[in-house]
C-alpha positions as CSV (number, residue, x, y, z in Angstrom):
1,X,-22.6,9.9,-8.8
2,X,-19.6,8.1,-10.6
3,X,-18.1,6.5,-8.8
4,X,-14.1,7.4,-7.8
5,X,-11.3,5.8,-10.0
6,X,-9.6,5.1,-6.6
7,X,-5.5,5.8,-5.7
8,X,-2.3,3.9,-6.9
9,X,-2.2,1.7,-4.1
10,X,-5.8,0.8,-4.6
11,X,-6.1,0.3,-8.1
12,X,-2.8,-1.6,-7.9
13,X,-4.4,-3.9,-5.8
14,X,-7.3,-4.7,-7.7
15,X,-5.2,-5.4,-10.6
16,X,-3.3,-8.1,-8.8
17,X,-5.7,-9.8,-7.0
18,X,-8.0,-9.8,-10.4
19,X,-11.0,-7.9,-9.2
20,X,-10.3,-5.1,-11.9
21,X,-8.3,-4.9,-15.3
22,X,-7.3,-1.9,-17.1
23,X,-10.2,-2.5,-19.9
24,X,-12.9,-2.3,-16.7
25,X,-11.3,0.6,-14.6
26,X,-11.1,3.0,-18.1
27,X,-15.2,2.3,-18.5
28,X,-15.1,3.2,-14.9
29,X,-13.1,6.7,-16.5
30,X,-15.6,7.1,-19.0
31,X,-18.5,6.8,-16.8
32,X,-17.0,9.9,-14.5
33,X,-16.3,11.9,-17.4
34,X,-19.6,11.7,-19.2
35,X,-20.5,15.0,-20.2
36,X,-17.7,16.6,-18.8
37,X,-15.2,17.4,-22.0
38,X,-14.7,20.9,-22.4
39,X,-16.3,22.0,-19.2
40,X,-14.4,24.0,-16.4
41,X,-12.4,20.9,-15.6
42,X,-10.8,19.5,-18.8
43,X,-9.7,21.5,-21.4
44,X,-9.6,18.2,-23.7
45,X,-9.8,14.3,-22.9
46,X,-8.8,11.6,-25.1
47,X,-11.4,9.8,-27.4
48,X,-13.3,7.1,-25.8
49,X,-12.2,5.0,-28.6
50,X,-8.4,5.7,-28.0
51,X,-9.0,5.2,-24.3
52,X,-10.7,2.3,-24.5
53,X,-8.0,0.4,-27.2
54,X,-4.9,1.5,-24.6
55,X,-6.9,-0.6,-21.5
56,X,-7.4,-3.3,-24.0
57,X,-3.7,-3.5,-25.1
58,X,-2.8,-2.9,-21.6
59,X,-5.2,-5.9,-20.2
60,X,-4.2,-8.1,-23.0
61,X,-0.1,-7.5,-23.7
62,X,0.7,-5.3,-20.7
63,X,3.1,-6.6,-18.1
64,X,1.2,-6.1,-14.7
65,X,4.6,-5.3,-13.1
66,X,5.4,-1.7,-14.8
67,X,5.2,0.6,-12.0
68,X,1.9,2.8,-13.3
69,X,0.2,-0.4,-15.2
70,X,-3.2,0.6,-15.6
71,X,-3.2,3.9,-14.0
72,X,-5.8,6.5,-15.2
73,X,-3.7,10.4,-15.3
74,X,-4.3,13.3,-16.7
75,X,-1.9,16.4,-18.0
76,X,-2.3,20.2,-17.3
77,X,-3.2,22.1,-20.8
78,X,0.2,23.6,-20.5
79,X,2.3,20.3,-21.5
80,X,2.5,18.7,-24.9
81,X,0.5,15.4,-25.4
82,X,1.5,14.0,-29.1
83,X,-2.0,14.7,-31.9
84,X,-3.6,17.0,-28.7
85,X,-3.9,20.4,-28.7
86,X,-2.0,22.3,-26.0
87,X,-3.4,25.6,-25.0
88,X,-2.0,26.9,-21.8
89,X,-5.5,28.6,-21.5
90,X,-5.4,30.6,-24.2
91,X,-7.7,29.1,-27.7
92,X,-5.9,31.7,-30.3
93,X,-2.3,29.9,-29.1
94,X,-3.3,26.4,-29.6
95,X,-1.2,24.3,-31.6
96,X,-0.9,20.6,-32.1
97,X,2.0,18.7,-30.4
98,X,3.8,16.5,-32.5
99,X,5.3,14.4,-30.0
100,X,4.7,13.7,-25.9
101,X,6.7,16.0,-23.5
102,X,9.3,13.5,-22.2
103,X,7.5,13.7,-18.9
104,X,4.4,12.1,-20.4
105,X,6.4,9.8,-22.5
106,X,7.9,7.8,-19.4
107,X,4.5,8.0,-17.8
108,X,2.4,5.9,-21.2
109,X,6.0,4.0,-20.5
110,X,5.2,3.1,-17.1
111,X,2.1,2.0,-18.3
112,X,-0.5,5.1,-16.7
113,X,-3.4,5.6,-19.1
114,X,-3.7,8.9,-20.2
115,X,-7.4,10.6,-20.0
116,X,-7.2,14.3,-21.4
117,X,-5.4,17.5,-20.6
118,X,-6.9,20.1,-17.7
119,X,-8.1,23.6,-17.2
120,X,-5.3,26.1,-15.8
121,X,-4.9,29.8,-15.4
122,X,-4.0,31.3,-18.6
123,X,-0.2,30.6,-19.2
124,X,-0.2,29.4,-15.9
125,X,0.1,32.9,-14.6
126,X,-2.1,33.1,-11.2
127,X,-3.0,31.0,-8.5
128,X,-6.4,31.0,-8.4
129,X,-8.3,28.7,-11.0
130,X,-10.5,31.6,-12.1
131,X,-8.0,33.3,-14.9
132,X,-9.4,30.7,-18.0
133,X,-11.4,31.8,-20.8
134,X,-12.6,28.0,-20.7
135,X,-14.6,28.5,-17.3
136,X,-13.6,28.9,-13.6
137,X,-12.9,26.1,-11.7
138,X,-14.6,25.9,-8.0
139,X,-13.5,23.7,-5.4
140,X,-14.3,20.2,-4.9
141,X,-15.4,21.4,-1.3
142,X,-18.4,23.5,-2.9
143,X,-19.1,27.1,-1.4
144,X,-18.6,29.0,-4.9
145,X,-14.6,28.4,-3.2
146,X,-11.6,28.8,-5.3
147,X,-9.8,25.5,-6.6
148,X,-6.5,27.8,-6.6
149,X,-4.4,27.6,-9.6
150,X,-3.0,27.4,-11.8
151,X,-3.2,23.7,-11.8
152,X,-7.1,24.3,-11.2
153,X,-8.3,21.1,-13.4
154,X,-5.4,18.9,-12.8
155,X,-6.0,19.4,-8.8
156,X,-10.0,18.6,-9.2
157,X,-9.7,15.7,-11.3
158,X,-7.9,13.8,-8.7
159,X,-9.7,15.6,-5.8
160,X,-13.1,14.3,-7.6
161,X,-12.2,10.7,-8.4
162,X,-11.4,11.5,-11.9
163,X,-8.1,9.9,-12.3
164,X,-5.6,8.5,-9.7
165,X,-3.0,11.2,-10.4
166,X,-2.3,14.5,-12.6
167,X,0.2,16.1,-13.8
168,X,0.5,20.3,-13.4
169,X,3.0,22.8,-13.2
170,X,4.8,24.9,-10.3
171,X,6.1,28.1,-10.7
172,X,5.0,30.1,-7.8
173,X,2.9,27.8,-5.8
174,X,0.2,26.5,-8.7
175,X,0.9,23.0,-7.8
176,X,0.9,23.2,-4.1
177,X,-2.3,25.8,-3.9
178,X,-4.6,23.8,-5.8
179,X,-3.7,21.0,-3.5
180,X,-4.6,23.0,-0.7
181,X,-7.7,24.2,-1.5
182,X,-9.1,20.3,-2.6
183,X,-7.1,18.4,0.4
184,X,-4.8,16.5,-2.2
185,X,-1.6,16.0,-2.0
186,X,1.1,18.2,-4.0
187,X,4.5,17.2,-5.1
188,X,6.5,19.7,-5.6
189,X,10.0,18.4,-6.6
190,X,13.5,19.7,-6.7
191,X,13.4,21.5,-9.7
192,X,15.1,20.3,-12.7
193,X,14.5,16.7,-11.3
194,X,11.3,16.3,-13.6
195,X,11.7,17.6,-17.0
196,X,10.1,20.3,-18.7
197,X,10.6,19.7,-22.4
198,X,7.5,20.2,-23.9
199,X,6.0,22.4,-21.2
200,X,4.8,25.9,-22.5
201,X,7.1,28.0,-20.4
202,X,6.0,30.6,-17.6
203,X,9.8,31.9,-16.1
204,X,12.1,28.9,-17.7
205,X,14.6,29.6,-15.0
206,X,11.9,28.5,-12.4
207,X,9.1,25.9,-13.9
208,X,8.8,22.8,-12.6
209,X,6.8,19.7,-13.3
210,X,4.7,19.0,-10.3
211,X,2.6,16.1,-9.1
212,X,-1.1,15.8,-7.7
213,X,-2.2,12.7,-5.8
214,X,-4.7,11.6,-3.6
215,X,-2.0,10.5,-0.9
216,X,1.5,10.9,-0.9
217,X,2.5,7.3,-1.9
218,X,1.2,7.5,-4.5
219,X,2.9,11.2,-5.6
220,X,6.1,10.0,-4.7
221,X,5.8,6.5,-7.2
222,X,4.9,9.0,-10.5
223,X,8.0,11.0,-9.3
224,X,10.3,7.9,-9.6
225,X,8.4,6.9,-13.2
226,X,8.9,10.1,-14.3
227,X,12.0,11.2,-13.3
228,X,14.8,12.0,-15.8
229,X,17.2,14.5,-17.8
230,X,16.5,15.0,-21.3
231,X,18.8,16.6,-23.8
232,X,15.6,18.7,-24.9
233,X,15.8,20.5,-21.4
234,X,18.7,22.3,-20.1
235,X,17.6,23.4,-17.3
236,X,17.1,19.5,-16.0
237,X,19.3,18.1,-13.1
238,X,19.7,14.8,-12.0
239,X,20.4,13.5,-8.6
240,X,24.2,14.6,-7.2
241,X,26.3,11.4,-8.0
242,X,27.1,11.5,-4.3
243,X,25.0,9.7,-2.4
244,X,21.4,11.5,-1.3
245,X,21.0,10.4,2.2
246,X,17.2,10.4,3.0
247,X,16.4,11.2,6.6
248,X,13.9,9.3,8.5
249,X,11.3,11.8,10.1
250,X,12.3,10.7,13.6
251,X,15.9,12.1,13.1
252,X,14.3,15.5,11.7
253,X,15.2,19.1,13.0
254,X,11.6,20.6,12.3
255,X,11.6,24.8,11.5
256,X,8.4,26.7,13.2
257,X,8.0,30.1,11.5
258,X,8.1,33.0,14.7
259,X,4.7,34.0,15.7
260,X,5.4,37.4,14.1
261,X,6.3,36.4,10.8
262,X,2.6,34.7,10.2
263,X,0.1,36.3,8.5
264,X,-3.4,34.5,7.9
265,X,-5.0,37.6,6.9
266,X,-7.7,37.7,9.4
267,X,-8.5,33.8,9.3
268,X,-8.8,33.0,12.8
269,X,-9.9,29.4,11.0
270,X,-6.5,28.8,9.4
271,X,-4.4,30.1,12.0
272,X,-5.9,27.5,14.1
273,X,-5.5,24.1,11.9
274,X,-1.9,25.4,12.1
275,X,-1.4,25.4,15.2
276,X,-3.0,22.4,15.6
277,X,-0.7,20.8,12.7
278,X,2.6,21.7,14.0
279,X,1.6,20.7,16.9
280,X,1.0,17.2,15.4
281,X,4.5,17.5,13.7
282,X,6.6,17.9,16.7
283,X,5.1,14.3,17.9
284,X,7.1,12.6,14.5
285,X,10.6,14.7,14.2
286,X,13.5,14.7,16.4
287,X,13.2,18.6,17.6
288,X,11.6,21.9,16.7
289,X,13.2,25.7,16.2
290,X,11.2,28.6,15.7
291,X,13.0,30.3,12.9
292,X,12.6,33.9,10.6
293,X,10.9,34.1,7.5
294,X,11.9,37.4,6.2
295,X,14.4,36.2,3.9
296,X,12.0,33.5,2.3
297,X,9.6,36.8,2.0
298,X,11.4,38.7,0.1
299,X,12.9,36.5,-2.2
300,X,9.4,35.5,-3.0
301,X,8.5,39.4,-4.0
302,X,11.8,39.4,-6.4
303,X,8.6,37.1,-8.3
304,X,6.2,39.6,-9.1
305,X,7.4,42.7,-7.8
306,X,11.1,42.4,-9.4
307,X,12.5,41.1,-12.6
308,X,11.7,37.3,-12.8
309,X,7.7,38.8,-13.9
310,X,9.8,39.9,-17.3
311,X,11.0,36.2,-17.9
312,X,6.9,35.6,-18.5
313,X,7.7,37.8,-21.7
314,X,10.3,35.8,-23.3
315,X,8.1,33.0,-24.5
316,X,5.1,35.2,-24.7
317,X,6.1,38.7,-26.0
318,X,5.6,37.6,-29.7
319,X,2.3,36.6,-29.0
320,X,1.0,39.3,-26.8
321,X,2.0,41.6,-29.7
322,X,0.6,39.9,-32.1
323,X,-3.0,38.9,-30.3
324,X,-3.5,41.5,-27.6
325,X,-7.1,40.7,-27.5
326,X,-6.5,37.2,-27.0
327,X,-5.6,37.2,-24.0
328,X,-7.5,38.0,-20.3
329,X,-7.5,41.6,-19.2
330,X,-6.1,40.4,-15.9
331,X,-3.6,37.9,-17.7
332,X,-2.3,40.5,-20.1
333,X,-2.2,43.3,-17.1
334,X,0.5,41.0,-15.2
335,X,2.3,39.9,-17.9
336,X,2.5,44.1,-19.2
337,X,4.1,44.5,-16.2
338,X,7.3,42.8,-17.0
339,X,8.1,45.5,-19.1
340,X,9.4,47.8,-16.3
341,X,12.3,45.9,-16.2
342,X,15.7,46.3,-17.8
343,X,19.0,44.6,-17.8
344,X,20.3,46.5,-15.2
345,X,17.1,45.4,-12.9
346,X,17.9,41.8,-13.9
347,X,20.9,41.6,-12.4
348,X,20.0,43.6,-9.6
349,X,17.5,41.2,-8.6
350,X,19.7,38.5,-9.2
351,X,22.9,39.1,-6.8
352,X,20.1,40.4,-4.3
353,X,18.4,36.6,-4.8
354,X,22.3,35.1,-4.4
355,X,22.6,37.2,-1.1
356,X,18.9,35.9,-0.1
357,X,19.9,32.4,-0.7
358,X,23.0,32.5,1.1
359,X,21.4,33.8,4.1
360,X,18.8,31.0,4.3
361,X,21.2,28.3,3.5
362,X,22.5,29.4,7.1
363,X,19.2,28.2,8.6
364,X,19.3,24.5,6.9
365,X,22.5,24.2,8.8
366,X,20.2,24.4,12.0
367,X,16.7,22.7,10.4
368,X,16.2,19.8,7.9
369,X,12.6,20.8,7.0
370,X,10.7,23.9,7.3
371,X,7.0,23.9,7.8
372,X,4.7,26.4,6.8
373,X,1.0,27.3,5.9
374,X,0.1,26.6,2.3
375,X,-2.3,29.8,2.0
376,X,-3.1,32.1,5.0
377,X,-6.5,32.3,3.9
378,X,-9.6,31.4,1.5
379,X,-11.7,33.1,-1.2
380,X,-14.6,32.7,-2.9
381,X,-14.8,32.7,-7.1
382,X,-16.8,36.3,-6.4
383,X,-14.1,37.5,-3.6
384,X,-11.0,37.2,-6.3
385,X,-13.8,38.7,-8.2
386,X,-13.5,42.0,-6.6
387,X,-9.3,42.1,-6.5
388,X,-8.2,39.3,-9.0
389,X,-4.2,40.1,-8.4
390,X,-4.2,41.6,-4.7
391,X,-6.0,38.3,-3.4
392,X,-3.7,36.3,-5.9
393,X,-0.8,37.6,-4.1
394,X,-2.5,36.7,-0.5
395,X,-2.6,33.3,-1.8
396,X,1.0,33.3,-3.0
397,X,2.4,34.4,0.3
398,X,3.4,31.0,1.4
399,X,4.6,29.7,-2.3
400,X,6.1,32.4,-4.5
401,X,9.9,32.0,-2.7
402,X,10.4,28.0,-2.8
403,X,11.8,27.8,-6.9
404,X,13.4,31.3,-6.6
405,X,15.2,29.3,-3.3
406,X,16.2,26.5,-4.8
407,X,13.6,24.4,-2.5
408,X,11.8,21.3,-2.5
409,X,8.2,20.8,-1.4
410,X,5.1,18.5,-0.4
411,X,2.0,19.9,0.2
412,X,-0.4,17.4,2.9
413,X,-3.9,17.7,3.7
414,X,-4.4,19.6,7.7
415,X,-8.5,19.4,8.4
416,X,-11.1,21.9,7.7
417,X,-11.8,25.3,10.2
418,X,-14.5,25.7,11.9
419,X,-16.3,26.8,8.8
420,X,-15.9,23.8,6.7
421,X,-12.7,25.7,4.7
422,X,-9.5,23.0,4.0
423,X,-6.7,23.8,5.6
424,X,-3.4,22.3,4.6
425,X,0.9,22.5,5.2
426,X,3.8,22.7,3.3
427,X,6.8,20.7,3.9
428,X,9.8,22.5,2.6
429,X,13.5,21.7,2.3
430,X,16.7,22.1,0.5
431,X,17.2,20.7,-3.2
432,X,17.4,17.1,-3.3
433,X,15.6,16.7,0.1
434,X,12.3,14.8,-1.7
435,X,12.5,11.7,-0.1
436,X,13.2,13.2,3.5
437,X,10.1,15.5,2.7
438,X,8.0,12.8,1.3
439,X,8.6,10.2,4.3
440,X,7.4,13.1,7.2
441,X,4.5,13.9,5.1
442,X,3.5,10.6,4.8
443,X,3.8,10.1,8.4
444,X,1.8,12.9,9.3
445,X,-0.7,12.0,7.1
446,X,-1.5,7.7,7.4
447,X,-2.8,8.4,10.7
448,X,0.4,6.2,12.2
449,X,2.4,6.7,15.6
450,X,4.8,8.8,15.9
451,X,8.4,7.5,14.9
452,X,10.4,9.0,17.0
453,X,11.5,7.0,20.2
454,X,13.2,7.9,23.7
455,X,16.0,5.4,25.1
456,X,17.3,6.0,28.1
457,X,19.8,3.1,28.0
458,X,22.1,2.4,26.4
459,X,23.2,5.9,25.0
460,X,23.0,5.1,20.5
461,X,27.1,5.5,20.6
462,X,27.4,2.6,22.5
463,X,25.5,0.0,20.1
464,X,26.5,-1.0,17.0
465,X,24.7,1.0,14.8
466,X,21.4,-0.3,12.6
467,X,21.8,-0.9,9.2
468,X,19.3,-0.5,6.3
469,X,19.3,-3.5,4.0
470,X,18.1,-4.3,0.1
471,X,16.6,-7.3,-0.1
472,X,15.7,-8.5,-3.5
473,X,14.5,-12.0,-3.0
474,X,13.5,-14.7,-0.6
475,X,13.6,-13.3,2.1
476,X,11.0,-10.7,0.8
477,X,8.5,-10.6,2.8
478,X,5.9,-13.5,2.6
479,X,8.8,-15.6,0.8
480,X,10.1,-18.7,2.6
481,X,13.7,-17.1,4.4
482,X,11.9,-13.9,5.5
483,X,11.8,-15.4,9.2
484,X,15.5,-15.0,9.0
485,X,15.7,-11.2,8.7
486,X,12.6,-11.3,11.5
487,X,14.5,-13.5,13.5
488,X,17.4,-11.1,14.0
489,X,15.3,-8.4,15.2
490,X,14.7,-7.0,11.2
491,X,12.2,-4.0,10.5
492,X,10.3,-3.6,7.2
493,X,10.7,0.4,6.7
494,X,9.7,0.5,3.1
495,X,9.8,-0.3,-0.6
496,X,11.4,0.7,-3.6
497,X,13.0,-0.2,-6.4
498,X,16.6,0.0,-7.8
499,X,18.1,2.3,-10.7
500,X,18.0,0.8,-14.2
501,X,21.3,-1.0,-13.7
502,X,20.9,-4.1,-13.0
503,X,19.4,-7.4,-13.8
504,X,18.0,-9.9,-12.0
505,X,18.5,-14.0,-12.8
506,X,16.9,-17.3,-11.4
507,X,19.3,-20.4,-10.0
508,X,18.5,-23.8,-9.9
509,X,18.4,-24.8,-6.6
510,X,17.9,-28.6,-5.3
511,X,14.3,-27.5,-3.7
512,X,13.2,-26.2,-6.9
513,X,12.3,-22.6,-5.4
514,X,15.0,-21.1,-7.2
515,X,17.5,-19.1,-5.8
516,X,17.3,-15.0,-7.2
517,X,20.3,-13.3,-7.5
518,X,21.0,-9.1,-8.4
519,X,23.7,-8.9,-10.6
520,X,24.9,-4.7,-11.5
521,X,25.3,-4.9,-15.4
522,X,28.5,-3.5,-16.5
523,X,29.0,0.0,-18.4
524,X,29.2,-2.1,-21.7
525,X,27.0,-4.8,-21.2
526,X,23.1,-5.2,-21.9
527,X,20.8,-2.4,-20.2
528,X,19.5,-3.1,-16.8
529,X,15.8,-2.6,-15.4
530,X,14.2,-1.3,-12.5
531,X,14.0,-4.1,-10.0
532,X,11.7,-4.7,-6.7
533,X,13.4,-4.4,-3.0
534,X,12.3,-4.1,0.5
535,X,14.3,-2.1,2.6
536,X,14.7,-3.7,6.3
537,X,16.2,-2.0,9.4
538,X,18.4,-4.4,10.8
539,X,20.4,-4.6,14.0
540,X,24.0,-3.6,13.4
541,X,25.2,-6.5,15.9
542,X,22.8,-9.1,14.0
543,X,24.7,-8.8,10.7
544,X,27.5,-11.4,11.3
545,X,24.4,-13.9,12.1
546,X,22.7,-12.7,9.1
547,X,25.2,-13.1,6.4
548,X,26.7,-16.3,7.8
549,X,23.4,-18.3,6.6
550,X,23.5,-16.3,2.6
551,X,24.8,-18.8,0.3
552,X,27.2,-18.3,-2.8
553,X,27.3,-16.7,-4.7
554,X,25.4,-13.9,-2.9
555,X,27.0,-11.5,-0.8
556,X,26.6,-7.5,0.7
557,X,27.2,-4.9,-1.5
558,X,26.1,-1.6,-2.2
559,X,23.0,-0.9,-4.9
560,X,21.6,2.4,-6.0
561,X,17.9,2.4,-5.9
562,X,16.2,4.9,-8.4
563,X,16.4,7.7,-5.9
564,X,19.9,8.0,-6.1
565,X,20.3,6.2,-2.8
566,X,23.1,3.9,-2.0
567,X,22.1,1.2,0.5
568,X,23.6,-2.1,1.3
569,X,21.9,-5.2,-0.3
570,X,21.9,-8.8,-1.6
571,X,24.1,-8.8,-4.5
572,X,25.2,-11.8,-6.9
573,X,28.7,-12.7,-8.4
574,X,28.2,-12.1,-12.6
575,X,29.6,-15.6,-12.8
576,X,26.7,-17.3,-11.5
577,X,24.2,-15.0,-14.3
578,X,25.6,-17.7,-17.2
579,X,23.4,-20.4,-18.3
580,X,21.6,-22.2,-16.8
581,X,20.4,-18.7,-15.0
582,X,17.4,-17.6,-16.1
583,X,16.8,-13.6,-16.9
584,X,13.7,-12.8,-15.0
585,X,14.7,-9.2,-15.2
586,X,11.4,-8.0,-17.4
587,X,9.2,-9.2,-14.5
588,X,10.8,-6.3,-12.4
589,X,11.5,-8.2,-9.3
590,X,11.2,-11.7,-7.4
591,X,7.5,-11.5,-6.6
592,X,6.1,-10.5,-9.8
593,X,7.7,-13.0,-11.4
594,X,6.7,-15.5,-8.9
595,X,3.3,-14.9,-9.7
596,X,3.9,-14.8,-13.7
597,X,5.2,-18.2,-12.8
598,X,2.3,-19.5,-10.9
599,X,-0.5,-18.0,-13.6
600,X,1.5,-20.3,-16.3
């Protein structure tokens, strides 16, 4: 067997200790694909010859610092790819896309090496992975089981070691039930945040760009190298311009669906492993409600049983017209449907949806995350067989409502039943609430201790309270003032990278080390880059100490990372960014070019 291409954080590792390159890991590529173009998994993959000269320019001109250098991906066959063909399942619609889909574009741009474009449900319409006249795709966990849809070959190819991440889509759950159903990870984000230009549409009003990875680390970096509003895409939304407070999962307000709003369909198996995960969950957040699901329920029938199925027809009704036989039976049948529906139905459904909304956005003034089953149950490739749209909708249960809701979502891993079946959870919160999301999932899922943590004395109000600090520099950790932030009782909590505002310049200093200073570029000025921080939980009564050792011309200011955060960080006064400063802005942070500096 090939062996696996291996996860961001592992192939990022190899390149920087110099056990790997780019040229080596896309032989490793080829070697797993071998054989494999046009079978139930890729629709098409990029010649070997194309693959083999973007690792070479990578390895050879490639700056190891871009955030994806050297990152095998691939693209669900429903999102453009400049000279490929895009498909969306169907042969007779193919056409050739003349340029990427800006989503793809800041991917190659991040330096991710793209490997071909995946199976899917025909125009992404089911969630099943067994709706493509290009095969079905089964489960990486074997058992003739579904690999859900309609991301069926984006979810596989990172479930079987294929590439490190993949791109699909997520309308009604297709990029968090393929996840499910091959214990991956699925991202999906607030919608608009992610744009879909150049994305074959299913309901415009609804689509979203979603990501598959093997952990969530490594969803959450494509998210940030991805992320961005294009003119091409009206329907994309940047982060508010107020500042998006991410919660840490120890502070969290966890929702528990009541007992009587489950339904697992019969699976003892699954009802189990949920059990069993929530009750994992309450160790990590701050406190648990059991709240009512009937609104989420019903907003998520508005999908297929109200209006939003005759959105499928704008894009498509040409098409189905014109090539009727084209398509599936099953595909066309749903898609047929949408024809029910008239104007006065539209806007029916749509000040019922406004009511819906309203009423849930009641229950995120008493939760911060809701926590739900991905699927209630598992089928075989010969059970959706016998009832291809009743078992679709089964599987759907859990999904359909989060885009009509305005919701974001990340789908974890939960262990197998009894049986040997994946089970998996859903992490679901208002728009803009990615980062909160992605932080409890990853804590459920790196096998860490709990976060949360009882005081008895003395009460939080009577303390100062902690701050979270951007550090850009030397006192990074492993650099020679990181005892300082140590020293004064400083906690690593994570890393991250600012917005493309500033740059970052190196100071003479008498040791020779070099003194790094953050300087925000102005409106007018030169563009900025992505740079490198660490952010450090710090004492609130240890700040005085802190800042009394930081030399000029640094000082405390506020810095937006690239999640639209604001936090408090090591800034430097423009005056010092003049000659004889040196612009080490390219390297994208302290380290990197630290060890640029060390190779020369």
């Amino acid at each position: 067997m090939p062996e696996p291409v291996g996860s961001i954080s592992e192939l990022r590792s190899a390149y920087r200790d110099g056990s790997l390159t780019p040229a080596g890991q896309a032989e490793r590529v080829l070697d797993g694909l071998a054989g494999r173009d046009g079978g139930p998994v890729w629709i098409s993959t990029v010649p070997a010859d194309r693959l083999r000269a973007r690792a070479e320019s990578l390895t050879r001109h490639g700056d190891p610092a871009l955030p994806l250098y050297g990152i095998p991906f691939a693209v669900k066959d429903n999102i453009d790819v400049a000279g490929m063909i895009t498909t969306a399942g169907c042969p007779d619609f193919g056409y050739r896309a003349a340029e990427d889909a800006p989503v793809v574009r800041r991917l190659l741009d991040a330096g991710a090496m793209l490997v071909g474009k995946t199976n899917l449900d025909q125009f992404a319409t089911g969630l099943t992975g067994a709706r493509s006249p290009y095969g079905s795709c089964p489960s990486v966990f074997g058992g003739g089981l579904i690999s859900g849809g309609s991301s069926s070959g984006s979810a596989v190819a990172v479930a079987a070691g294929q590439v490190s991440f993949a791109l699909g889509t997520d309308t009604a759950g297709s990029g968090r039930v393929p996840a499910a159903l091959n214990g991956i990870v699925g991202l999906k984000p607030t919608r608009g945040l992610l744009s879909a230009a150049g994305v074959v549409p299913a309901c415009r009003s609804l689509d979203c760009v979603s990501v598959f990875a093997a952990d969530v680390a490594g969803a959450v970096e494509v998210l940030h190298a991805a992320r961005g509003v294009t003119a091409a895409d009206p329907w994309g939304r940047p982060l508010p311009t107020e500042r998006v407070v991410a919660r840490m999962p120890g502070t969290l307000r966890l929702g528990v669906p009541r007992a009587e709003d489950l339904e697992f369909f019969g699976d003892a198996g699954q009802e189990t492993r949920f059990v069993a995960g929530v009750q994992r969950l309450r160790t990590f957040v701050g406190s648990t409600r059991s709240v009512p699901l009937g609104d989420f329920f019903e907003a998520g029938d508005l999908l297929y049983q109200g209006p939003w199925v005759a959105e499928r027809l704008v894009a498509l009704d040409g098409f189905l017209r014109s090539h009727p036989d084209s398509l599936l039976a099953v595909t066309r049948a749903v898609l047929e449907t949408g024809r029910r529906y008239d104007a006065i139905d539209a806007f029916r459904g749509q000040h019922r949806l406004r009511e819906l909304r309203a009423q849930v956005d009641e229950l995120w003034q008493d939760i911060d995350v809701l926590v739900v089953p991905t699927v209630g149950t598992t089928f075989t490739l010969d059970e959706i067989a016998e009832n291809p749209i009743g078992r679709n909708a089964m599987l759907g249960r859990y999904t359909q409502f989060a885009n009509l809701l305005d919701l974001a979502a990340v789908t974890v891993p939960n262990g197998f039943t009894s049986t040997g079946r994946p089970a998996s959870l859903t992490l679901l919160g208002p728009a803009f609430t990615d980062t909160t999301l992605a932080r409890l999932a990853a804590a459920l899922t790196d096998g860490g201790a709990p976060t949360r943590v009882v005081e008895a004395s003395p009460p939080p109000a009577q303390r100062p309270a902690d701050l979270l600090i951007a550090v850009v520099g030397r006192h990074l950790t492993g650099e020679s003032r990181n005892g300082e932030l140590v020293g004064h009782g400083a906690a690593l909590v994570d890393t991250a990278r600012t917005a493309p505002l500033y740059r970052l310049f190196r100071m003479d200093t008498p040791d020779g080390e070099g003194l790094p200073g953050l300087v925000r570029m102005a409106p007018d000025g030169p563009a900025g880059h992505p740079i490198e921080v660490e952010l450090w939980r710090l004492p609130g009564s240890a700040v005085g100490g802190l800042l009394a050792g930081v030399p000029a011309p640094l000082s405390l200011g506020w810095i937006r990372l690239d999640d639209g955060r604001d936090v408090l960080g090591f800034l430097c006064e423009a005056y010092a960014a003049g000659p004889p400063a040196e612009d080490i802005s390219a390297t994208g942070g302290w380290r990197a070019y630290r060890h640029a500096a060390a190779r020369r």
